[in-house]
C-alpha positions in Angstrom: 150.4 -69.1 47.4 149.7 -72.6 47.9 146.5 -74.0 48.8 145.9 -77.4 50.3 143.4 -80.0 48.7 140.3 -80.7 50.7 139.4 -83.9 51.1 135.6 -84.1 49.0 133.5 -87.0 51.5 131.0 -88.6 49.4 127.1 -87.2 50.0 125.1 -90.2 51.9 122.6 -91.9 49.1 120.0 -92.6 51.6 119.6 -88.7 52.3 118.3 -88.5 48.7 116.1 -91.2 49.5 113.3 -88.9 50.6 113.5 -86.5 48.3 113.4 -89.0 45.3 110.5 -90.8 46.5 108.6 -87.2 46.7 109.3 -86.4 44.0 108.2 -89.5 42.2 105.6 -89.4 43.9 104.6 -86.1 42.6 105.7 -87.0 38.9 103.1 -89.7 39.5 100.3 -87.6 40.5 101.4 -85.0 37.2 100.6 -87.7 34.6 97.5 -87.0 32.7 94.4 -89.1 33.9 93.5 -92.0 31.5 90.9 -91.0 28.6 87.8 -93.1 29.8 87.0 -95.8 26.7 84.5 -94.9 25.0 81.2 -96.9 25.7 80.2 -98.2 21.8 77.7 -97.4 19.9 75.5 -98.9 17.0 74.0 -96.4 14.4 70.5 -97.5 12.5 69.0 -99.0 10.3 70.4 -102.0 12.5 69.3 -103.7 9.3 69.6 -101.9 6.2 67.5 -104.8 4.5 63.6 -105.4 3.7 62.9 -107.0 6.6 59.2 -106.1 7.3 57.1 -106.2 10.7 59.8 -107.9 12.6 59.0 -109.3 15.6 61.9 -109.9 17.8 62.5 -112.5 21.4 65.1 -113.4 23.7 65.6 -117.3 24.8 69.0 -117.0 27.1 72.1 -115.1 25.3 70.8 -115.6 22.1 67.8 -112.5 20.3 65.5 -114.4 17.3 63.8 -112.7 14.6 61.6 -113.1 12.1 59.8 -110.9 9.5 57.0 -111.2 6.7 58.0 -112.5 3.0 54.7 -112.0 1.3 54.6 -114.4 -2.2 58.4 -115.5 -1.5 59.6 -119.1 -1.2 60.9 -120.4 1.6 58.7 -118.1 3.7 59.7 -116.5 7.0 63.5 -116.0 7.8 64.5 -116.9 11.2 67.8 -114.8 12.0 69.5 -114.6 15.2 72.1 -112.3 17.3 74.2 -112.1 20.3 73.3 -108.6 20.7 70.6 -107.1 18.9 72.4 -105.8 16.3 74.6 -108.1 14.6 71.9 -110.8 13.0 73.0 -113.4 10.4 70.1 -116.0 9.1 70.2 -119.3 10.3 66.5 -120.9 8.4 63.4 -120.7 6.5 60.5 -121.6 9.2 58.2 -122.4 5.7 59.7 -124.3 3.1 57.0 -123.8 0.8 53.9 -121.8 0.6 51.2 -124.6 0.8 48.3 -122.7 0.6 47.2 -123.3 -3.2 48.1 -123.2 -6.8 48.4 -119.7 -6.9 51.0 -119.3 -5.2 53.1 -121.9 -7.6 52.8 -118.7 -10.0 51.0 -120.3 -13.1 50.3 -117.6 -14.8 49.9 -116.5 -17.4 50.9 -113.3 -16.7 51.8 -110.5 -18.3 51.9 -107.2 -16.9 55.8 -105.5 -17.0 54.7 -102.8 -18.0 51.5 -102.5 -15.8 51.2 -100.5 -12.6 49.7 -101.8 -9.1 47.8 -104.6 -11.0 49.0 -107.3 -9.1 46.9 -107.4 -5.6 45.1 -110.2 -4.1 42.6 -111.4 -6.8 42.6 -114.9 -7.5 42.0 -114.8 -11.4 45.1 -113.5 -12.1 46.9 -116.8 -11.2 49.1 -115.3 -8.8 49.6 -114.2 -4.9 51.9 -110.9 -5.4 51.1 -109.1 -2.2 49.5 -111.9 0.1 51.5 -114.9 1.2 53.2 -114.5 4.9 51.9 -111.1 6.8 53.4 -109.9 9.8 54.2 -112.9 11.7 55.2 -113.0 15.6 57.4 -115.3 17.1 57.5 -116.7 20.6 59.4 -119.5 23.0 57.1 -121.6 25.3 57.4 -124.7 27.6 60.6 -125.5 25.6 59.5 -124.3 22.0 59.7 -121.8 19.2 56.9 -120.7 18.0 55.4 -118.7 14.7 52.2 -117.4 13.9 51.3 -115.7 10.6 48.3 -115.1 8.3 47.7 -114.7 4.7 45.2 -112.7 3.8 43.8 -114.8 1.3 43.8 -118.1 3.3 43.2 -117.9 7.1 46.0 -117.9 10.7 48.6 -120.3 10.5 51.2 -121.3 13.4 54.4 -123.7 12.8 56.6 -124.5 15.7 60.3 -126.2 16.0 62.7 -127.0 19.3 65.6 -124.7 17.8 65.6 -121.5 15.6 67.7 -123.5 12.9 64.8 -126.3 13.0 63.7 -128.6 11.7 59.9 -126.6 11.5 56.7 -128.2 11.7 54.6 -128.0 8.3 51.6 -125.3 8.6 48.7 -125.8 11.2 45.6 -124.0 10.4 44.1 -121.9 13.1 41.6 -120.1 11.6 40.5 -121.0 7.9 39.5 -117.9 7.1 41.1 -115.2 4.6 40.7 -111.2 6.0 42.4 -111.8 8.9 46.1 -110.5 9.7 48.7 -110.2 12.2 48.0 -112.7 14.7 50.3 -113.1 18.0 49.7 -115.5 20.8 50.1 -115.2 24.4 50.5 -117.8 27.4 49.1 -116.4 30.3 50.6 -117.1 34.1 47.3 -119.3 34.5 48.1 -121.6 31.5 45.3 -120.6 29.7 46.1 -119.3 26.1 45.6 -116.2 23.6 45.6 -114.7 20.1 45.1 -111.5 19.2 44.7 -110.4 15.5 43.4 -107.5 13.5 41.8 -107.7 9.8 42.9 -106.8 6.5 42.6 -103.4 5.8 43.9 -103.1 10.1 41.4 -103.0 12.8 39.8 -103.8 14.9 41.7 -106.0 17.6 40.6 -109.0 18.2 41.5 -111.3 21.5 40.4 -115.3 20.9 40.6 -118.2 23.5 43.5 -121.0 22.4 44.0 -124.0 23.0 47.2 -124.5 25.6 49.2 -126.3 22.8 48.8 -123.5 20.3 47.3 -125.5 17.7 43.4 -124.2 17.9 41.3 -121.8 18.3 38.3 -121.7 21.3 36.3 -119.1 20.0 35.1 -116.6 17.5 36.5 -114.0 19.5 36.1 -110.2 20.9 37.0 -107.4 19.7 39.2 -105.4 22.1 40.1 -102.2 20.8 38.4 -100.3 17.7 38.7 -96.7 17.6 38.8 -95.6 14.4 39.1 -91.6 15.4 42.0 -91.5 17.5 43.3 -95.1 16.6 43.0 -95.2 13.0 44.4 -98.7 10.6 45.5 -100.1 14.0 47.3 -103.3 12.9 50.2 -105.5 14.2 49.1 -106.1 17.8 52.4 -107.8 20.0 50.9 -108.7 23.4 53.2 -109.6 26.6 52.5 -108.8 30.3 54.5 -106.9 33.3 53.6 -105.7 36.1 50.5 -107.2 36.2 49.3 -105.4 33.4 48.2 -106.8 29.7 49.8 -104.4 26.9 49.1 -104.8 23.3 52.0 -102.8 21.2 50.7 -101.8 18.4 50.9 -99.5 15.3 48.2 -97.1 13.8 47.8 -94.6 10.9 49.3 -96.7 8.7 52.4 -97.6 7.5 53.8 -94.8 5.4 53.4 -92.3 8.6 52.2 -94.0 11.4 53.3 -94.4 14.8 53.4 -96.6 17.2 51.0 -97.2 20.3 51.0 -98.8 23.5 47.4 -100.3 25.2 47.0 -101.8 28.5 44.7 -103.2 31.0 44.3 -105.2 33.9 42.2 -107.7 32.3 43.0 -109.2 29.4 39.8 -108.6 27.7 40.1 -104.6 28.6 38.9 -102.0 28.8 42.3 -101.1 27.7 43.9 -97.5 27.8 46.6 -96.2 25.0 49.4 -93.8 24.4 51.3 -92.9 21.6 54.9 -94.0 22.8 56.8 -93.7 19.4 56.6 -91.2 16.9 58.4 -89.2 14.5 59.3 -86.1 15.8 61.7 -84.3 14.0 63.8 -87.1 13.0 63.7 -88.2 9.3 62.5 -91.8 10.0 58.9 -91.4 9.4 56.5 -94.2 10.3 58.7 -95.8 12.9 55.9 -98.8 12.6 55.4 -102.2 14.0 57.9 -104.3 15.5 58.8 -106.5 18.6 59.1 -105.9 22.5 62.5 -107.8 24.0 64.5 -107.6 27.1 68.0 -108.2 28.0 69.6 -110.3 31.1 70.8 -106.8 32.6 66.8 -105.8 32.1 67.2 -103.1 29.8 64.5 -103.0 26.9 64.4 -102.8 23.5 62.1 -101.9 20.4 63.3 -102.9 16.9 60.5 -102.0 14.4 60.5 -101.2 10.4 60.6 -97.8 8.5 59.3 -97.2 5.5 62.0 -96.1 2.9 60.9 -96.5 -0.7 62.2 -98.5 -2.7 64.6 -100.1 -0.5 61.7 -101.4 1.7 61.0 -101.3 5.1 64.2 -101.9 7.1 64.6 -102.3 10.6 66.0 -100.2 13.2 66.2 -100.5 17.0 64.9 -98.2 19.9 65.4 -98.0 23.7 62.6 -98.5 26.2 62.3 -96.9 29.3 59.5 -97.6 31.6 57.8 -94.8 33.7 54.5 -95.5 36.1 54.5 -98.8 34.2 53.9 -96.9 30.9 57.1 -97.6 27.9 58.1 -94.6 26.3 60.2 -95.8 23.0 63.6 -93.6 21.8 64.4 -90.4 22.4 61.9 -88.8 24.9 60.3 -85.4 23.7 57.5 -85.3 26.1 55.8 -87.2 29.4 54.3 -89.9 27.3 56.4 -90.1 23.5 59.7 -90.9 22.0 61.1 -90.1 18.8 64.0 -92.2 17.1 67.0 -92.3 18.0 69.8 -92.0 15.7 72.5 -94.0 17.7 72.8 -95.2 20.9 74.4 -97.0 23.3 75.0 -100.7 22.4 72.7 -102.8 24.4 74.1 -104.4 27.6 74.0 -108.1 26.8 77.0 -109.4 29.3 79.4 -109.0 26.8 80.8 -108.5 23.2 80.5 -110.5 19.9 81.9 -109.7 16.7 79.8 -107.7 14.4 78.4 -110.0 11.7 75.8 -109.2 9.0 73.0 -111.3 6.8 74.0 -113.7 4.4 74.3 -112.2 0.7 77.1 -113.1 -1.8 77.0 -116.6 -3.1 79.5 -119.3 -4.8 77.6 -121.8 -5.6 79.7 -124.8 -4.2 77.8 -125.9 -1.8 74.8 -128.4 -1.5 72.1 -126.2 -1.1 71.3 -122.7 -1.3 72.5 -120.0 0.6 69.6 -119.2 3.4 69.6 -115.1 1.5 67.9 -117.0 -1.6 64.0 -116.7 -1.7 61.9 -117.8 -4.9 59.5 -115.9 -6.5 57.0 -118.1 -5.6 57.0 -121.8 -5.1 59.7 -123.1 -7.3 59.7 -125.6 -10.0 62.6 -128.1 -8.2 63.1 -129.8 -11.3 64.4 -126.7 -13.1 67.3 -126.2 -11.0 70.1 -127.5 -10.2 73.5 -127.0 -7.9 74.3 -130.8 -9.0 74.0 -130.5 -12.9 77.1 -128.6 -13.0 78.9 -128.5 -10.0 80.1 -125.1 -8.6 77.4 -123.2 -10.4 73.9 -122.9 -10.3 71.5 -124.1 -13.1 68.6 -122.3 -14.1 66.7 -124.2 -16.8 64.2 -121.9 -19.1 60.3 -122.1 -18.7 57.5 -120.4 -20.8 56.1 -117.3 -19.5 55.3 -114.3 -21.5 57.3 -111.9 -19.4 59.6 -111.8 -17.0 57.1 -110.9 -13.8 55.2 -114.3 -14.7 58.6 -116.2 -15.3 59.0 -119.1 -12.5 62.2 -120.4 -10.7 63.0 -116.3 -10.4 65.8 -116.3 -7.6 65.9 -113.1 -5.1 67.2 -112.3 -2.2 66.7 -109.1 -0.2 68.7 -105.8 -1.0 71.3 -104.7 1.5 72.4 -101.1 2.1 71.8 -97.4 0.8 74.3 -98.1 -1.9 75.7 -101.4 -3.8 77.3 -103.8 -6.7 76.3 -107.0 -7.5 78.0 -108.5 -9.9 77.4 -112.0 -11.7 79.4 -114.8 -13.5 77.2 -116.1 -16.3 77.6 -118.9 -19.0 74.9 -118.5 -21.1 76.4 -121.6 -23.7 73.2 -123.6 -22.9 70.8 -120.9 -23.8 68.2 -122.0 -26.6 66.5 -119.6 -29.2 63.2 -117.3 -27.5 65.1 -117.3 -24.0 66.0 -114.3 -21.2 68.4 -115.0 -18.7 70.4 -112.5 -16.4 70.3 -110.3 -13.5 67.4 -107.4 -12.9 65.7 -105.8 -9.8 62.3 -107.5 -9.1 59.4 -105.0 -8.9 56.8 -103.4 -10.7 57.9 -102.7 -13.9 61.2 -104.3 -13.7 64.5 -103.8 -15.8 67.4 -106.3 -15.7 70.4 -106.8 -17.8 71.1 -110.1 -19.4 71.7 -112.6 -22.4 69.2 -112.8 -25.3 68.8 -116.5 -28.3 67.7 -115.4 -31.0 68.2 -117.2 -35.0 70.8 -118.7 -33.2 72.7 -115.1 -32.1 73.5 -114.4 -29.0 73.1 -110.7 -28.1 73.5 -108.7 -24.3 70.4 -106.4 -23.9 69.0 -104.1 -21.1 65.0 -103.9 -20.6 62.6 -102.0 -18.9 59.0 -102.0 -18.1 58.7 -104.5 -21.0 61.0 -102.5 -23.3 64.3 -104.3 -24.5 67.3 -102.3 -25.9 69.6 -104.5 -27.5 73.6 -104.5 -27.2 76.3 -106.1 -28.3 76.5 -109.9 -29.5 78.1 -112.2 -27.1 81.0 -114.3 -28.8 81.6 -115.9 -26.8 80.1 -118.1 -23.6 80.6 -116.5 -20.7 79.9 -112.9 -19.4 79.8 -111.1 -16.2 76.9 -108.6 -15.4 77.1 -105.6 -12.9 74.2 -103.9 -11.5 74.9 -100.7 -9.1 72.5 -99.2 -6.9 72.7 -95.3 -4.9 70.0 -93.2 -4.1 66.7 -95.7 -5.1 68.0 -96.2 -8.6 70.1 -98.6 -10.7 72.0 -98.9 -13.3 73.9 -101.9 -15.3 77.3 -103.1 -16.7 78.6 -105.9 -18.4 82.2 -107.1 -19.2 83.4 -109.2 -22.1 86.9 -109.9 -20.8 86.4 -111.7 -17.5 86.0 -108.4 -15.1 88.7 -106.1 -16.3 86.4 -103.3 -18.3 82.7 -103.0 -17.6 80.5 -101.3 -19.7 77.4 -99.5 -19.1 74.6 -100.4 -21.1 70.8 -99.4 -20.6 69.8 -95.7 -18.9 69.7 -95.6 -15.0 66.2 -96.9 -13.8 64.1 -96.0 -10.9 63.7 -98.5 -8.5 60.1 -98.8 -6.5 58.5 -100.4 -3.7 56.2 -102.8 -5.1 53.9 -105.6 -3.7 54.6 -104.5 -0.3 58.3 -105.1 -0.4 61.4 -103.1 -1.8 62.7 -103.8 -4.7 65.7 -106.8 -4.7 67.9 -108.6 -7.2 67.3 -111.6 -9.5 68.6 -114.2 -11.3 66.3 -115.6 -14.3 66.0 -117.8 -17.6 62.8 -117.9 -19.2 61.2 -118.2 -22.5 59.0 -116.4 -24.1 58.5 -119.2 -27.2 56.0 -122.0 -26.2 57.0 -125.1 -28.4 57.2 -128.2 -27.5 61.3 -128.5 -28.0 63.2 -129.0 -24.5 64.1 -125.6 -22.9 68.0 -124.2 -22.1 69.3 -123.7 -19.5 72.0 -121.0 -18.3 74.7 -121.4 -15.3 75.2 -119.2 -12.8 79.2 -119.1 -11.6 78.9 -116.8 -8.5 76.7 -113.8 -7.0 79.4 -111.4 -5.3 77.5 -108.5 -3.8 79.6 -105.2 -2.5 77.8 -103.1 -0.2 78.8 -99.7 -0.8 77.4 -97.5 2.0 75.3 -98.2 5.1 
């Protein structure tokens, strides 16, 4: 049977129209939702570095901080960030310590294998553990401003237009030594403040100052002394909000203390406290003494120094919220107190910067130092050099009878939980009776390094006084490793230019000492007197590796 073809009329596209644009429109609505970005975060230590009592402001965009240096030379680094986390130096605020002979290091001493001996007594011809205390910083009517004390010399202030400087040389407030941790404060009136403790902390003590910062008005009163409840109170920081006068400072000292908060409506008191930072059940004990700051957006910040051993006192960073005009700092665990926070949000600056980090490795092909280089003590400028052998850095042997006495010793502070520093050295210029290499500067201190003697050349590792000796050196140049973990360190060298280290020396405990951590050097010295010209040994490059946060 035959069956006719039907004509097949095409189906009208703009019937499907409709449809397709429901169901694209449902498609659309299937798709998973975006996954929100995460909002960052910053860990601490902020600053996993020896930078004690810091004391922290903002002037516009840019955060400035400084932080005590004790007997080192330059004195008082001036770092600055974009957003409280990220610092990189940018000066010394004290070229020199100026404040006498002792600080030049004259010796003689001798005392590497000695314990705490080195405090504040002027007959030993030294200023291990005095120098720059605690200093605050602050920006008024168009100017930086630092004030520090030593303990052995009186209050000091030097001043400069920008962070990087120039700095004004040293004004004298108070000529008087057993005083510490001064911080001044402009009031709305115009009429000016300092507040200070003493030397062994407490009490506080509020003095009139002359609107220019340069003087003192009175002999001052004594604001807070408590020494039941408020015990070694120290560090005062004083700014005013709200109407109120608060004083943040620390108390029960600096190994477990916490931090307090006073405040008042008049600026001479009385002032009430609360503890507002302690350390709960976190495992940074002491969260201790540091600076006040705000951002643009308003929120507020705490950065402040823990103790940890060896490695110092580093720095970490805290949020502040206010409540009935009181702060409470970190993480709150009840009405009044924080504990520290392990992370947090980043702060809101009005933006994002790259994440940059202190100064620390080192070619020496430049003009000048590299800002992370402090002297142990004043330095001799005549004994080193950038100049005498371009590309390197010169180190020309004095006398001392050990290493702790030994001038012209380069350090710089120690970065990180864990690291390698490794050096470049020519040791061609040495002379007989001469030391020169890379150790850890503290009590007690043990280094790796090249030894003259008869003539010989020989590599040897020492501590506390004790010298091992290693192999001879043939040759001129050698490259010296020392590796730190877990508060100790331990030392290499390599013979053929960096391809094979070996280890030479036992791992060595490494200690807190003279109120900082313990941090790398370079040295020559010599331990024969004589009156034959010295040696000298050159320095290629410092390249340090940090190794874990």
């Amino acid at each position: 049977m035959h069956i006719a073809a039907r004509a097949i009329r095409p189906f009208p596209l703009r019937r499907l129209a409709p449809a397709l644009l429901a169901l694209a429109a449902v498609a659309a609505h299937a798709q998973p939702t975006p996954t929100p970005t995460p909002t960052p975060q910053y860990r601490n230590p902020i600053l996993f570095a020896d930078y004690s009592d810091p004391d922290v402001i903002r002037v516009g965009e840019d955060y400035v901080m400084t932080a005590s240096t004790f007997h080192f030379s330059p004195g008082l680094p001036v770092l600055k960030s974009k957003d409280l986390v990220h610092w990189t130096l940018v000066a010394h605020a004290l070229p020199r310590l100026p404040f006498g002979p002792a600080y030049d290091l004259p010796g003689p001493l001798n005392f590497d294998d000695a314990s705490e001996r080195a405090r504040l007594d002027p007959a030993m011809g030294h200023r291990y553990s005095a120098g720059v205390w605690a200093p605050a910083i602050r920006h008024h009517a168009g100017r930086y401003y630092i004030y520090f004390a030593t303990p052995t010399d009186g209050i000091f202030m030097v001043s400069a237009e920008h962070p990087e400087g120039p700095w004004t040389p040293p004004v004298a407030l108070v000529a008087q030594a057993g005083l510490e941790d001064p911080c001044p404060f402009w009031d709305d009136d115009g009429n000016a403040y300092l507040v200070h403790s003493r030397v062994g902390a407490g009490p506080l003590i509020l003095r009139r100052m002359a609107p220019d910062g340069t003087r003192v008005l009175d002999e001052g009163t004594v604001i807070m002394e408590d020494p039941v409840n408020l015990p070694v109170l120290e560090g005062p920081k004083m700014l005013k909000r709200n109407g109120w006068y608060y004083v943040f400072a620390p108390y029960g000292g600096v190994e477990k203390g916490p931090q307090a908060v006073l405040r008042a409506r008049d600026i001479r008191g009385p002032y009430q406290w609360r503890t507002v930072l302690a350390q709960g059940d976190t495992p940074v004990q002491a969260p201790h003494q540091g600076g006040y700051v705000e951002t643009p957006s308003g929120q507020a910040w705490f950065a402040h120094f823990n103790s940890t051993g060896a490695y110092g006192r580093i720095v970490h960073l805290q949020p502040v919220r206010w409540v009935d005009d009181w702060p409470i700092i970190g993480e709150p665990i009840s009405d009044t107190t924080g504990q520290p926070v392990a992370a947090h949000a980043m702060p809101d600056v009005g933006g994002t910067h790259p994440p940059v980090r202190p100064q620390a490795s080192d070619e020496f092909d430049g003009a000048a130092l590299g800002l992370q280089w402090e002297w142990n003590h004043n330095p001799v400028d005549t004994h080193w050099s950038l100049a005498a052998r371009p590309g390197h850095l010169r180190l020309a042997a004095m006398h001392a009878p050990s290493l702790v006495g030994a001038r012209n010793t380069l350090t710089q502070v120690h970065h990180g939980s864990a690291s390698r520093t490794t050096v470049r050295l020519d040791a061609s210029g040495l002379r007989d009776g001469e030391r020169a290499g890379l150790g850890m500067l503290q009590v007690q201190p043990n280094w790796i390094g090249v030894v003259q003697e008869a003539g010989v050349r020989h590599l040897v590792f020492a501590s506390a006084g004790v010298e091992t000796r290693g192999p001879a050196l043939r040759g001129d140049v050698v490259r010296l490793r020392q590796h730190v973990a877990d508060q100790r360190v331990s030392y290499a060298y390599s013979l053929d230019d960096g391809r094979s280290f070996v280890a030479l020396g036992e791992p060595s405990t490494m200690r807190f000492s003279w109120w900082k951590g313990a941090r790398p050097m370079l040295f020559n010295y010599a331990r024969t007197e004589g009156t034959a010209p010295h040696g000298h040994v050159d320095v290629d490059w410092v390249r340090i590796e940090r190794l874990a946060p």
